[in-house]
DSSP file (Angstrom, degrees, kcal/mol; ACC not computed):
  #  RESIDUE AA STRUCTURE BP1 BP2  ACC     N-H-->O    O-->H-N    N-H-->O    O-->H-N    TCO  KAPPA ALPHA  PHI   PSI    X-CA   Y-CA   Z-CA
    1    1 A X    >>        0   0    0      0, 0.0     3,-1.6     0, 0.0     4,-0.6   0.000 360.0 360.0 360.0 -44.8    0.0    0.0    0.0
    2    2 A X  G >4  +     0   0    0      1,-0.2     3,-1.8     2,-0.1     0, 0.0   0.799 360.0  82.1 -75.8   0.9    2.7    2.5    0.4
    3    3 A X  G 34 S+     0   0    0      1,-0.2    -1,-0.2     3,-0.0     9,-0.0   0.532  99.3  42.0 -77.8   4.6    4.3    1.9   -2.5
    4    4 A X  G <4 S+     0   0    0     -3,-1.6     9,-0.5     2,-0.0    -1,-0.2   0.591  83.6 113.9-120.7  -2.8    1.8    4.0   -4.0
    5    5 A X  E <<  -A   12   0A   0     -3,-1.8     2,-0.6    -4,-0.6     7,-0.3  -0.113  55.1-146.5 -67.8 173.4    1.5    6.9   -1.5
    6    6 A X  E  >> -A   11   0A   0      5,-1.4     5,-0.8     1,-0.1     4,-0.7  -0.915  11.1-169.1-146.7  88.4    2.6   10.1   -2.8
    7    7 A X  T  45S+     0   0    0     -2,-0.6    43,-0.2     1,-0.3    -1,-0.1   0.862  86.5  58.2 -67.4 -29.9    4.3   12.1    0.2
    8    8 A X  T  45S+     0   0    0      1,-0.2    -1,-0.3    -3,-0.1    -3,-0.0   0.699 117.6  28.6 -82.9 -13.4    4.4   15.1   -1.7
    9    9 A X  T  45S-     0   0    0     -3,-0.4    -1,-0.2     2,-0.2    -2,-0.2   0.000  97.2-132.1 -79.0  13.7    0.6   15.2   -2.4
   10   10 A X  T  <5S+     0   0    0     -4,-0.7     2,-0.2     1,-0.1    41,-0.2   0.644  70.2  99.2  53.7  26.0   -0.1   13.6    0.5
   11   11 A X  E   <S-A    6   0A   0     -5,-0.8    -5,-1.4     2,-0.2     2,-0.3  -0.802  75.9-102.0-137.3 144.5   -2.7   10.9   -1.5
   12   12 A X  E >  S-A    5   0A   0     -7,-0.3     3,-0.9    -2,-0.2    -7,-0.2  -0.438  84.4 -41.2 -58.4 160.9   -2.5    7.7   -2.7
   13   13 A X  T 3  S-     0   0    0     -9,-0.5    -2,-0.2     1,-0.3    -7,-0.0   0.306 121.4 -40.4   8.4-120.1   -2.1    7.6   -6.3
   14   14 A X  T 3  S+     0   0    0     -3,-0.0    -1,-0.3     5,-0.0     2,-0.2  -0.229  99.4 150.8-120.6  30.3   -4.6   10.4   -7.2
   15   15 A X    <   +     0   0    0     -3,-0.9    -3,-0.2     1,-0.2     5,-0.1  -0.492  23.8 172.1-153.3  96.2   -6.7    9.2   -4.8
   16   16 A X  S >> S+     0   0    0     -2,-0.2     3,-0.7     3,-0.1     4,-0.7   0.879  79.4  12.6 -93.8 -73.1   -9.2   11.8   -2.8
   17   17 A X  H 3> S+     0   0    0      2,-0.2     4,-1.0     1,-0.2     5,-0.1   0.745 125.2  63.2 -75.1 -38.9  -11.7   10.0   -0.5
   18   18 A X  H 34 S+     0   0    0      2,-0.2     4,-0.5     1,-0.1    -1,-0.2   0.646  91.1  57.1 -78.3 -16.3  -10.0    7.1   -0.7
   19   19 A X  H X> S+     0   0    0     -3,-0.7     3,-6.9     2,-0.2     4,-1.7   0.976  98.7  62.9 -71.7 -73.4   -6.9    8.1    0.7
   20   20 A X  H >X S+     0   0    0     -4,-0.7     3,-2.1     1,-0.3     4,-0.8   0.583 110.0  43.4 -25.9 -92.1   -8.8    9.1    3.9
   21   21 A X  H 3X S+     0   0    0     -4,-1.0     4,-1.3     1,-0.3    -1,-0.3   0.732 111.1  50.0 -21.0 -37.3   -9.7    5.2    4.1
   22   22 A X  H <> S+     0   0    0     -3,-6.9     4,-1.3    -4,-0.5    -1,-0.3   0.842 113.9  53.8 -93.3 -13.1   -6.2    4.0    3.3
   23   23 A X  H <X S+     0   0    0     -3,-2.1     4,-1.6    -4,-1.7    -2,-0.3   0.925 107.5  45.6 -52.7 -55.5   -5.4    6.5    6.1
   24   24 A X  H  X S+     0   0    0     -4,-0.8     4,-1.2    -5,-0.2    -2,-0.2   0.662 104.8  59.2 -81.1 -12.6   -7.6    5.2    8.6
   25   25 A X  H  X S+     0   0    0     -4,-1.3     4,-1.3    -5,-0.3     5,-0.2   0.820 102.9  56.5 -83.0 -43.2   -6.6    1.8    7.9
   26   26 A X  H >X S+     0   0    0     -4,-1.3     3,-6.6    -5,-0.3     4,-0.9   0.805 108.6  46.9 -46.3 -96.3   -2.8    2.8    8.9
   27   27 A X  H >X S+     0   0    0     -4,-1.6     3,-3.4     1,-0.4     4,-1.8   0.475 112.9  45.8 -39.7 -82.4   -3.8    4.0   12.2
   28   28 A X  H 3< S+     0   0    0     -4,-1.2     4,-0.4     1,-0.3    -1,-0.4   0.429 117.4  47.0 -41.5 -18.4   -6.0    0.9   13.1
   29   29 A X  H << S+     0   0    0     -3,-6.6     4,-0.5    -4,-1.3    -1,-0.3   0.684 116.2  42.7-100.1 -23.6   -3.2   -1.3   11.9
   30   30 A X  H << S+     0   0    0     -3,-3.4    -2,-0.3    -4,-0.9     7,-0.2   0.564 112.2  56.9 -77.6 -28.5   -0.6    0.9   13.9
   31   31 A X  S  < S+     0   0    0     -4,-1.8     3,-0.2    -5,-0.5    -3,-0.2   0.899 105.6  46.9 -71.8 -40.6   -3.2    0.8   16.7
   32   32 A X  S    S+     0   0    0     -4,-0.4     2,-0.5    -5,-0.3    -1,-0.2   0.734 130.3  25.3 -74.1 -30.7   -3.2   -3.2   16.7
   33   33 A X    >   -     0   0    0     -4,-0.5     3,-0.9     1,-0.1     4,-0.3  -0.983  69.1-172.4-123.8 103.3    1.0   -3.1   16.7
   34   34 A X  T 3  S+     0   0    0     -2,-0.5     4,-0.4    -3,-0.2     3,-0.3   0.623  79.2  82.7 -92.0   1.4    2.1    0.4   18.2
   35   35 A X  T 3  S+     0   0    0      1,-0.2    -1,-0.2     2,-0.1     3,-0.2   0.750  93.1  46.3 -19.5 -48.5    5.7   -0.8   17.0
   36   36 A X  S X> S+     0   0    0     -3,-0.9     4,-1.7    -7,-0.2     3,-0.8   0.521  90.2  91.4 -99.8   2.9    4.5    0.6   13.4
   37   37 A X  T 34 S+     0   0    0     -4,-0.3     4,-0.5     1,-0.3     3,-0.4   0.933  88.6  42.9 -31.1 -76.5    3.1    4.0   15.1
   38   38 A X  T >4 S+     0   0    0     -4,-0.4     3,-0.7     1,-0.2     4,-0.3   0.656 109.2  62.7 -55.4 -34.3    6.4    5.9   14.7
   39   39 A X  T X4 S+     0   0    0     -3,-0.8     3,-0.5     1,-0.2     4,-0.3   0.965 117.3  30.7 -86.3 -44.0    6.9    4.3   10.7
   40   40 A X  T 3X S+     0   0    0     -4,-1.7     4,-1.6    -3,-0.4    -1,-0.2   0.386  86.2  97.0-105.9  22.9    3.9    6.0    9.7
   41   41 A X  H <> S+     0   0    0     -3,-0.7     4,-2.3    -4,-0.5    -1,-0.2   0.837  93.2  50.8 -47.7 -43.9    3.6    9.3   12.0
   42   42 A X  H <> S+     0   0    0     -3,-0.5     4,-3.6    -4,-0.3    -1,-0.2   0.836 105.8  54.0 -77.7 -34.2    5.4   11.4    8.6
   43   43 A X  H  > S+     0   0    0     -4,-0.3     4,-1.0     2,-0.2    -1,-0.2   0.833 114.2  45.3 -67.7 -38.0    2.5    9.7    6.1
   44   44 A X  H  X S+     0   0    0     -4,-1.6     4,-1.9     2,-0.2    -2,-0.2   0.995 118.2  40.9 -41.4 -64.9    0.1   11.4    8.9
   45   45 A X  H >X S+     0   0    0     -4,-2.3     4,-1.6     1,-0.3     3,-0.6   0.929 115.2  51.4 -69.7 -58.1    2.1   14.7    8.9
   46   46 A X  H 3X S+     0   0    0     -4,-3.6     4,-3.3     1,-0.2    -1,-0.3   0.844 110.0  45.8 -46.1 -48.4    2.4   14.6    5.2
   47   47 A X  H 3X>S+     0   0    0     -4,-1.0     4,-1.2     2,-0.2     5,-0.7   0.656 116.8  53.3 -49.8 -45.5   -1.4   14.1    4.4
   48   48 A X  H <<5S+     0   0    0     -4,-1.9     4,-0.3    -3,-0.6    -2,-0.2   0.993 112.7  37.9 -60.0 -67.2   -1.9   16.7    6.9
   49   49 A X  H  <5S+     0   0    0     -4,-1.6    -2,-0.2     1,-0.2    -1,-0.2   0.847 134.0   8.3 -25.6 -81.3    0.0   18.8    5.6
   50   50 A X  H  X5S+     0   0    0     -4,-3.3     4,-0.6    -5,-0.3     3,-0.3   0.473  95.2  85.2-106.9   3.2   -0.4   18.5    1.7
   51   51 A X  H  X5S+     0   0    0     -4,-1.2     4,-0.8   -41,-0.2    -3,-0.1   0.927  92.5  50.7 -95.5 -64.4   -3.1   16.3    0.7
   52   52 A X  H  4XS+     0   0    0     -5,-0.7     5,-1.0    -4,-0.3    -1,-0.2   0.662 109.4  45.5 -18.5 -42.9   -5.9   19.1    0.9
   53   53 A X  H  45S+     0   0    0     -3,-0.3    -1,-0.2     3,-0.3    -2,-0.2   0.519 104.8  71.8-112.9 -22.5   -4.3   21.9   -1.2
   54   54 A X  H  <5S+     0   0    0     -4,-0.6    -2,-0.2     1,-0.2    -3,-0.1   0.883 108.3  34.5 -40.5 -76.9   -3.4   18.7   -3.8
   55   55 A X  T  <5S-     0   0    0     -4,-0.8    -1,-0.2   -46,-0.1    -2,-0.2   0.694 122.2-109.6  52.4 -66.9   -7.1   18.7   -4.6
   56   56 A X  T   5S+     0   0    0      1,-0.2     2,-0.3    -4,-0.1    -3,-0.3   0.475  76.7 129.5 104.0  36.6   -7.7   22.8   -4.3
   57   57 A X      < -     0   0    0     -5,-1.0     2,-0.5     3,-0.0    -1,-0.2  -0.888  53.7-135.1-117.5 164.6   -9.7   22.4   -1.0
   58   58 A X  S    S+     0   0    0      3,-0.5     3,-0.3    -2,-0.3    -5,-0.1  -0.913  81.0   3.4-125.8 123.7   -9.4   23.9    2.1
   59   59 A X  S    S-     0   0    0     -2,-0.5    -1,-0.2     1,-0.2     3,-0.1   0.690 122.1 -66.0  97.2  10.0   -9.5   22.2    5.2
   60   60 A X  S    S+     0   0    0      1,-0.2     2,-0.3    -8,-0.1    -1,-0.2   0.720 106.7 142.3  69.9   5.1   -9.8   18.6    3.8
   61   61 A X        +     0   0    0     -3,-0.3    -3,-0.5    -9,-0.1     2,-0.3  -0.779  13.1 148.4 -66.6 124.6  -13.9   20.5    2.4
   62   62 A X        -     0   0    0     -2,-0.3     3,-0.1    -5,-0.1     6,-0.1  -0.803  56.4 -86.1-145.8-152.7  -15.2   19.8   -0.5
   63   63 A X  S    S+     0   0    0     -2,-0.3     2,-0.5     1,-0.2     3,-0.1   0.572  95.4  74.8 -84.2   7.0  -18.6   19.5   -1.8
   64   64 A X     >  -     0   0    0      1,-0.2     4,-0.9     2,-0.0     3,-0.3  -0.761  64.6-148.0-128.9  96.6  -19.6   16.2   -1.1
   65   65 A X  H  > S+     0   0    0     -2,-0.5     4,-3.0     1,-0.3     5,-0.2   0.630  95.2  59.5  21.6 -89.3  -20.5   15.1    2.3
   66   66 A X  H >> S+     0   0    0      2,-0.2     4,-1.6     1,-0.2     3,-1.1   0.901 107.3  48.7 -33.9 -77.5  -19.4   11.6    2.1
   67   67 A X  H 34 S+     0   0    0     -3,-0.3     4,-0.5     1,-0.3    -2,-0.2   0.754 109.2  52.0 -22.4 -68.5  -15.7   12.8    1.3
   68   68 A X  H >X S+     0   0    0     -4,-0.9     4,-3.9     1,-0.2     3,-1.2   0.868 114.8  42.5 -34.6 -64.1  -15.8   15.1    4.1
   69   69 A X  H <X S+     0   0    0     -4,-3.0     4,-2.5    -3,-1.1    -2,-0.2   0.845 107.0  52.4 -64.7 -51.7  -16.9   12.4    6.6
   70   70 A X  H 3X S+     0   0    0     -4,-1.6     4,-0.7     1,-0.2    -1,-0.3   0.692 117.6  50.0 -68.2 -13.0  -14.7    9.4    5.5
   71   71 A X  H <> S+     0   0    0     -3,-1.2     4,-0.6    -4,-0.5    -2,-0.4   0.768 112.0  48.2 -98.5 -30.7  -12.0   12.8    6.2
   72   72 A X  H >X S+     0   0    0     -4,-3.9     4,-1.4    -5,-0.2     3,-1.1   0.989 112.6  44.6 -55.6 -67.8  -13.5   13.4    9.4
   73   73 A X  H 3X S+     0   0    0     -4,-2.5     4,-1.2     1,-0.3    -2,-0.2   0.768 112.3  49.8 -59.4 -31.1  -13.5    9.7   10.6
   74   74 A X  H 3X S+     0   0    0     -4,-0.7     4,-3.5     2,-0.2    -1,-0.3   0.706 108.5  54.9 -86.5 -24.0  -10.0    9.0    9.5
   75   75 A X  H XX S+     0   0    0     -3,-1.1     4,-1.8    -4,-0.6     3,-0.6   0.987 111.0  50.1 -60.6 -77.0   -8.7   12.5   11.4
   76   76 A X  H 3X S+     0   0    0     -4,-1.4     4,-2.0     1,-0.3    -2,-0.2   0.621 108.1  45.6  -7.8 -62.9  -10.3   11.0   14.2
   77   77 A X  H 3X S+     0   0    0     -4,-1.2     4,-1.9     2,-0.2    -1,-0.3   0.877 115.9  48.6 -59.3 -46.8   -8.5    7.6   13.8
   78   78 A X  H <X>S+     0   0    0     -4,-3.5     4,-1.6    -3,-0.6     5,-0.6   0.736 112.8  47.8 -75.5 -27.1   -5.0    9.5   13.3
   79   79 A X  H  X5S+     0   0    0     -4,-1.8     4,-1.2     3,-0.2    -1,-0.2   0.942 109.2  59.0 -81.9 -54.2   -5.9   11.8   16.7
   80   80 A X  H  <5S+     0   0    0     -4,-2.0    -2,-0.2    -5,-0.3    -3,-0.1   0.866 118.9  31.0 -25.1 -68.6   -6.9    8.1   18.6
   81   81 A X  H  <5S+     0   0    0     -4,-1.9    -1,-0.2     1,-0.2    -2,-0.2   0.954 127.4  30.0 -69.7 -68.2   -3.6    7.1   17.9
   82   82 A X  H  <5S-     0   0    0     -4,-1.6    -3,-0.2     2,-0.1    -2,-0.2   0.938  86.2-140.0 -64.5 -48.5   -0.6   10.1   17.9
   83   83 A X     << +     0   0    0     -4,-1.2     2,-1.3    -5,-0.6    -4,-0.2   0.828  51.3 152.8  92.9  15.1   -3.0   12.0   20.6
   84   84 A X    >>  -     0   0    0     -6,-0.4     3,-2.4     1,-0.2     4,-2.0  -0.584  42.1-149.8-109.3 118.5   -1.8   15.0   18.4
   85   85 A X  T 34 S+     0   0    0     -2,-1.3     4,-0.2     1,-0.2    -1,-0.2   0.347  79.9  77.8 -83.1  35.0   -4.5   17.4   18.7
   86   86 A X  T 34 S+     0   0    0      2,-0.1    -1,-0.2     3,-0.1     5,-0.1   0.481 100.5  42.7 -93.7  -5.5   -4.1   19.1   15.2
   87   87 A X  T <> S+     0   0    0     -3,-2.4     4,-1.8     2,-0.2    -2,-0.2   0.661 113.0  50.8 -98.1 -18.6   -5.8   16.3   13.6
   88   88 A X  H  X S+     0   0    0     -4,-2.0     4,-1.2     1,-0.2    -3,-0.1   0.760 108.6  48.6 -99.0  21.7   -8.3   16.1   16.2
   89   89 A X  H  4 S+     0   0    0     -4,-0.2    -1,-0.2     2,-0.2    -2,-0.2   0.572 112.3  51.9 -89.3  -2.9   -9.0   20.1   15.9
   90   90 A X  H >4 S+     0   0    0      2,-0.2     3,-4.0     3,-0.1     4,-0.5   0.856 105.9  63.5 -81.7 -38.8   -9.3   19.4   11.3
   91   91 A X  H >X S+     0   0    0     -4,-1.8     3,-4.2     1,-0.4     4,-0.8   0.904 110.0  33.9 -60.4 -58.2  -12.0   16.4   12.5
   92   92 A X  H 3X S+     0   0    0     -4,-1.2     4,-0.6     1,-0.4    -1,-0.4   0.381 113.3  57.9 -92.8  29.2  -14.2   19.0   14.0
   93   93 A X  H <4 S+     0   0    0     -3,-4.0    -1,-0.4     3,-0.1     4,-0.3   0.165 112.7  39.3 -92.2   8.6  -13.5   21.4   11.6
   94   94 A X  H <> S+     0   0    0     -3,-4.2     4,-0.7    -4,-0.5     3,-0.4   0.773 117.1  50.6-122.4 -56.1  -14.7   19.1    9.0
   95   95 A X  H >X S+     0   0    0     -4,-0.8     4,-4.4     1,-0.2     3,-1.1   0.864 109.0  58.8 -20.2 -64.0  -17.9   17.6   11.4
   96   96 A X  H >< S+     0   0    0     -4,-0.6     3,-1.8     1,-0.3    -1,-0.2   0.820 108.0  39.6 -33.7 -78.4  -18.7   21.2   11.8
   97   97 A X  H 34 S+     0   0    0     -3,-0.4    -1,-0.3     1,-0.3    -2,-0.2   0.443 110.7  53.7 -54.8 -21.8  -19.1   21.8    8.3
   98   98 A X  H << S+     0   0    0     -3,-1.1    -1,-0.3    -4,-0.7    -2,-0.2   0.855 109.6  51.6 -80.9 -37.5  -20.8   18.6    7.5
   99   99 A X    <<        0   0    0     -4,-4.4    -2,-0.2    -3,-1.8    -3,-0.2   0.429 360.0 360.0 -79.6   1.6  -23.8   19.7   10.8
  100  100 A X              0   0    0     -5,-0.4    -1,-0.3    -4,-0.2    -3,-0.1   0.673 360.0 360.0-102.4 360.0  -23.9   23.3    8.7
């Protein structure tokens, strides 16, 4: 699976929604082994980082609910795990926006 991640767009392949899923599946697999926590803390940080402005969006928003939400839920996953509360202040910046 990484052999297709893209650090500098922060995506799989070309990947939008679907990176959020291959995201959350990191954390929950890191979650089960915390040994592979630390390998993929910079695939977090990267995604954080760059995966959004890849696209044009801001904030991980775009027009379609679903998207948003499968980016919510995976924020979530990545906060579970690191504890780093800048992913979990994007989840309820993304929630927010989904309840408006």
């Amino acid at each position: 699976m990484m052999r297709s991640y893209n650090s500098s767009t922060g995506v799989w392949e070309n990947y939008w929604w679907q990176a959020a899923n291959l995201m959350s599946a990191l954390a929950d697999f890191s979650a089960l082994d915390l040994s592979y926590a630390p390998i993929y803390e910079s695939t977090y940080a990267s995604t954080y980082s760059n995966a959004s402005s890849t696209f044009g969006y801001h904030g991980f928003l775009d027009d379609y609910y679903d998207d948003e939400g499968w980016w919510g839920l995976a924020w979530v996953n990545v906060y579970d795990l690191t504890q780093n509360s800048d992913y979990l202040n994007l989840a309820i910046s993304i929630f927010n926006d989904m309840q408006g």
